[in-house]
C-alpha positions as a Markdown table, in Angstrom:
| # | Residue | x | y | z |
|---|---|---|---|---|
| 1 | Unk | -53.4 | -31.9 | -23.3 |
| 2 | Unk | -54.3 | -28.0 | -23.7 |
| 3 | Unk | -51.4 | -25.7 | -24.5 |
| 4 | Unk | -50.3 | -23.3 | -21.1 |
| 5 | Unk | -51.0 | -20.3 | -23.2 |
| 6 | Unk | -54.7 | -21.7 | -23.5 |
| 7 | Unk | -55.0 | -22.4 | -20.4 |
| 8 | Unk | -53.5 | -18.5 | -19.5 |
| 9 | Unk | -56.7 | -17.0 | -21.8 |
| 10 | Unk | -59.2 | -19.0 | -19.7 |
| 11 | Unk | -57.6 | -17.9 | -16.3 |
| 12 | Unk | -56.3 | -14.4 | -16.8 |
| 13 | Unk | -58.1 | -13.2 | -13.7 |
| 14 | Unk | -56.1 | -15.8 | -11.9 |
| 15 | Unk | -52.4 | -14.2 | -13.1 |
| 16 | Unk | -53.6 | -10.5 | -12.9 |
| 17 | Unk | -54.1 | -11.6 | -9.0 |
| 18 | Unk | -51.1 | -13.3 | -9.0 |
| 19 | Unk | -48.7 | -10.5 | -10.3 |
| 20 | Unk | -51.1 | -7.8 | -7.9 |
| 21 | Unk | -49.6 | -10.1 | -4.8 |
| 22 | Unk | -45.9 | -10.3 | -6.0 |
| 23 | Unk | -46.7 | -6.2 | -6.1 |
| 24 | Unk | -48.6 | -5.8 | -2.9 |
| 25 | Unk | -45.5 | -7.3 | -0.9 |
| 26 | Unk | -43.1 | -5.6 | -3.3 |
| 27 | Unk | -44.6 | -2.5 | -2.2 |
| 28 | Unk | -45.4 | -3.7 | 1.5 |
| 29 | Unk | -41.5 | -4.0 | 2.0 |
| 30 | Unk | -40.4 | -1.5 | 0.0 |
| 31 | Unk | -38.9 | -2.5 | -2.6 |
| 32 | Unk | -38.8 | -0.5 | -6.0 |
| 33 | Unk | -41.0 | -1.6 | -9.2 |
| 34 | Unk | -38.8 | -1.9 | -12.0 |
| 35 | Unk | -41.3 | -3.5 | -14.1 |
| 36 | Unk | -44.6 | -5.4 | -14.4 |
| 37 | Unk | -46.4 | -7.2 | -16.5 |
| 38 | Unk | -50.1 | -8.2 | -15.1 |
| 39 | Unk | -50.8 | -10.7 | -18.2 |
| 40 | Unk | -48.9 | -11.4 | -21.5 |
| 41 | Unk | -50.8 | -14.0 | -23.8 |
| 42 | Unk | -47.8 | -15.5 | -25.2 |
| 43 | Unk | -46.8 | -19.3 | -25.8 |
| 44 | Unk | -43.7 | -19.4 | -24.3 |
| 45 | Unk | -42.1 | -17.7 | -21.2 |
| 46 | Unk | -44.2 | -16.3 | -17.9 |
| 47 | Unk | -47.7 | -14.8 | -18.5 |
| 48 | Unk | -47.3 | -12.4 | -16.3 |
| 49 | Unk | -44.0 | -10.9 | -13.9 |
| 50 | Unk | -43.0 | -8.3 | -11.7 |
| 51 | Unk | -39.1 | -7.1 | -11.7 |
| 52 | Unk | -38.3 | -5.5 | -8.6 |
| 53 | Unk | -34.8 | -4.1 | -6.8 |
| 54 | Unk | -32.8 | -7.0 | -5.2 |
| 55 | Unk | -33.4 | -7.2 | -1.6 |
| 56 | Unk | -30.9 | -9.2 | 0.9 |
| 57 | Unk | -33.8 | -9.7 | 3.7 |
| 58 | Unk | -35.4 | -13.4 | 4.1 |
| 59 | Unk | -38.7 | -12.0 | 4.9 |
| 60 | Unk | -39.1 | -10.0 | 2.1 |
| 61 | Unk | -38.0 | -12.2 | -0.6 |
| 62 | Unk | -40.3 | -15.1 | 1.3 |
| 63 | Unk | -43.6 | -13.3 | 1.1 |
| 64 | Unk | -42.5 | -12.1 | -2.3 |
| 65 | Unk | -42.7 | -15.6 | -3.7 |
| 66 | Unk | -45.4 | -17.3 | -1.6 |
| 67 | Unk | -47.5 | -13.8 | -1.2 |
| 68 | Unk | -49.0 | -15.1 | -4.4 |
| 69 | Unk | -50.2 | -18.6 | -2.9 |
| 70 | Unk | -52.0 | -16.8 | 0.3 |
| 71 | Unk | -53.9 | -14.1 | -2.4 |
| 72 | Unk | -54.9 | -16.1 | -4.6 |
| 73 | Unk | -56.1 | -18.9 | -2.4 |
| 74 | Unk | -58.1 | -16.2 | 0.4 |
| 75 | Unk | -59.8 | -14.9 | -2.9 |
| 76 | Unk | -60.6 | -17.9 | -4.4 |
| 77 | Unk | -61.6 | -19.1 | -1.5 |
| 78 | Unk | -63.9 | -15.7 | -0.8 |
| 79 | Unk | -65.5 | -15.6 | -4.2 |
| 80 | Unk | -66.6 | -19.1 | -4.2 |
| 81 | Unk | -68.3 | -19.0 | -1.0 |
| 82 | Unk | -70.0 | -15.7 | -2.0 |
| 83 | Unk | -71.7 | -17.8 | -4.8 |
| 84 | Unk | -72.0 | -21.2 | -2.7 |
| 85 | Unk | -74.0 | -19.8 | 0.5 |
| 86 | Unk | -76.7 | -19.2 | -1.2 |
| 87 | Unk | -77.0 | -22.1 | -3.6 |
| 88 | Unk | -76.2 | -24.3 | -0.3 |
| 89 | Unk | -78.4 | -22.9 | 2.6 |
| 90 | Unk | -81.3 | -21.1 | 0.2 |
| 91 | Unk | -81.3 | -22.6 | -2.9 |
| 92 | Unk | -81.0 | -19.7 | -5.0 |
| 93 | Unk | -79.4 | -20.6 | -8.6 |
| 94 | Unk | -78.8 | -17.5 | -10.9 |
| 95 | Unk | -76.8 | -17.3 | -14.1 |
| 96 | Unk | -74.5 | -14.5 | -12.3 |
| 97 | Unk | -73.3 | -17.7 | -10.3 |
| 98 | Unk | -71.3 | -19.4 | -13.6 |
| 99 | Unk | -69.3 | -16.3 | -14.0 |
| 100 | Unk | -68.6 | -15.8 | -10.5 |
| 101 | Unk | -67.8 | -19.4 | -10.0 |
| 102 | Unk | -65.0 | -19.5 | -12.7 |
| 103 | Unk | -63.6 | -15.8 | -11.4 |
| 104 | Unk | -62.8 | -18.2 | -8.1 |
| 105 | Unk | -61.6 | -20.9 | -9.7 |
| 106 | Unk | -59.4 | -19.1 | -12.3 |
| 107 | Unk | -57.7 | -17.1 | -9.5 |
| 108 | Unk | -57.2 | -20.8 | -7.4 |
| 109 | Unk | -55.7 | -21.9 | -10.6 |
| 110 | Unk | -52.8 | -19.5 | -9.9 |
| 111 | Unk | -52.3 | -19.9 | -6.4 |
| 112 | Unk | -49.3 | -22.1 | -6.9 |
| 113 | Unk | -45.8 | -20.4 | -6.7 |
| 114 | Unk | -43.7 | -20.2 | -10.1 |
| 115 | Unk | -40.5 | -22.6 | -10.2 |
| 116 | Unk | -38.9 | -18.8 | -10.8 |
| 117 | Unk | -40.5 | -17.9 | -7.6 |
| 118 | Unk | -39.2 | -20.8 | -5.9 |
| 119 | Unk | -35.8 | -20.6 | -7.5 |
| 120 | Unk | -35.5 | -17.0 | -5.9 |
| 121 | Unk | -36.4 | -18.4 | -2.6 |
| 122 | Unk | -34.1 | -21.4 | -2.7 |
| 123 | Unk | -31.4 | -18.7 | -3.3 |
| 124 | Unk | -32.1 | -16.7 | -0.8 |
| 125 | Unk | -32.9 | -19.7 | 2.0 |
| 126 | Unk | -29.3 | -21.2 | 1.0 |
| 127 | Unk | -27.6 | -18.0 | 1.7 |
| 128 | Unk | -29.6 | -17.2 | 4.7 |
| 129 | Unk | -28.7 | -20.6 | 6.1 |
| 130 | Unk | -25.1 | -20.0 | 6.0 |
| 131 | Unk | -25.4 | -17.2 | 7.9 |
| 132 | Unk | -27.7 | -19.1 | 11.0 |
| 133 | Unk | -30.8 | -18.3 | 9.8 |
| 134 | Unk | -32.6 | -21.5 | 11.5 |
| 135 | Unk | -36.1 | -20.8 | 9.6 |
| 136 | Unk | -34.4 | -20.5 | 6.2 |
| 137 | Unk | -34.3 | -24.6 | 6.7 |
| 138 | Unk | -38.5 | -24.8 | 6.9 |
| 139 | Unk | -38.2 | -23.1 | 3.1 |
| 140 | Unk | -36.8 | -26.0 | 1.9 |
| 141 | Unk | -39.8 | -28.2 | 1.7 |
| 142 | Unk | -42.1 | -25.3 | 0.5 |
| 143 | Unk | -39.4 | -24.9 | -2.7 |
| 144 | Unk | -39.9 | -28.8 | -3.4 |
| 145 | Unk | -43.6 | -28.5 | -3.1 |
| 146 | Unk | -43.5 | -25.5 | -5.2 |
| 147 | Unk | -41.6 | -27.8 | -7.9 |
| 148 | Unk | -44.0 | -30.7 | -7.3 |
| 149 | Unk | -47.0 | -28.8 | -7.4 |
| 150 | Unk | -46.2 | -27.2 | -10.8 |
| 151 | Unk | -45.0 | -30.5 | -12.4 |
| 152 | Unk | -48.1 | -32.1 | -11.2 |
| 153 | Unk | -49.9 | -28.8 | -13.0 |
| 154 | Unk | -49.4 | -30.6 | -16.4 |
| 155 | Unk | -51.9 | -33.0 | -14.6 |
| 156 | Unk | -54.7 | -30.2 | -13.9 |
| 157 | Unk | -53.2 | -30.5 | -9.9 |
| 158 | Unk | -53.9 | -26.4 | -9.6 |
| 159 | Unk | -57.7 | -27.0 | -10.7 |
| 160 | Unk | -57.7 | -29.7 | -7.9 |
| 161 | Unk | -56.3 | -27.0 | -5.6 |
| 162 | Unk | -59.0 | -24.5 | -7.0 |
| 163 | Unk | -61.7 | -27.0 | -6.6 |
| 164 | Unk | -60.5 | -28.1 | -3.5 |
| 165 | Unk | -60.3 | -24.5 | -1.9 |
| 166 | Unk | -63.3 | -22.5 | -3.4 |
| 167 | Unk | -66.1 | -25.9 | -3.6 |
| 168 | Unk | -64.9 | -28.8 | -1.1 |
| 169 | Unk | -63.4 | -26.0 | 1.6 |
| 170 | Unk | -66.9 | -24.0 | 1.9 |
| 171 | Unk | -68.8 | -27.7 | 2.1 |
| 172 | Unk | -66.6 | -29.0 | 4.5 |
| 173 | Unk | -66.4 | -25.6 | 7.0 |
| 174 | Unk | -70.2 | -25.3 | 6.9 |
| 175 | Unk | -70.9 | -28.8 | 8.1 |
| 176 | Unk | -68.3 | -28.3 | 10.5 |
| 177 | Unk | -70.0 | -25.3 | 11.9 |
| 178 | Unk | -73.3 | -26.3 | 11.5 |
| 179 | Unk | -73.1 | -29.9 | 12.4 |
């Protein structure tokens, strides 16, 4: 098993994205930067985190939290089928492809949702459901995938994701659409 903080060095594009999205719909609703930290190499705690003023809205505090998941999946997606086009359809191989290929896949790595993310949304979902907020009760299975998929981390489950989105996602649409 590699250590996390190993794991963080091989993938820091992946949190830098990660903490820019938790920023972008900071910013995007408002809310004030308290502070941020885009990557922190250390071997315990988050490698990266953005502190920002409370807010009581359900909107917010949901894109907050999964804002990270849509980022960092659209540009892992993006990057890898920059690089996979022209392998697939011309059959051009350059060395600029290996580094490319692993900016994708380090920033897919980090598409998942921190269980801190998902603990602020589980907060914010109970509350909002007490006060008849009827899609507050759709949050609920996100926050248990959330948990899931970051248990199932410490069985490389957000490399499948990354594989899944940047390699078998650009196979599968292209023989969709040319097929």
């Amino acid at each position: 098993m590699i250590p996390g903080f190993i794991i963080a060095w091989l993938t820091f594009p992946g949190i830098i994205v990660h903490e820019t999205a938790h920023l972008f719909f900071c910013q995007l609703f408002g809310l004030a930067i308290l502070d941020v930290s885009y990557f922190r190499p250390v071997m315990r705690g988050p490698s990266g985190y953005v502190i920002h003023e409370p807010t009581d809205r359900f909107g917010p505090t949901f894109f907050i939290a999964c804002g990270p998941f849509l980022v960092n999946s659209l540009f892992c997606f993006l990057i890898c089928f920059s690089i996979f086009l022209p392998i697939r359809f011309f059959g051009v191989d350059h060395w600029l492809f290996w580094p490319i290929g692993w900016l994708g896949l380090s920033i897919g790595m980090h598409a998942f949702p921190s269980n801190q993310d998902a603990y602020n949304l589980w907060g914010h979902a109970k509350k909002q459901m007490s006060s008849g907020n009827i899609l507050a009760v759709l949050v609920f299975p996100i926050v248990f995938l959330v948990y899931i998929g970051n248990l199932l981390s410490m069985l490389w489950a957000d490399l499948f994701y990354a594989v899944f989105i940047g390699l078998v996602l650009p196979e599968l649409m292209t023989k969709w659409i040319f097929n």
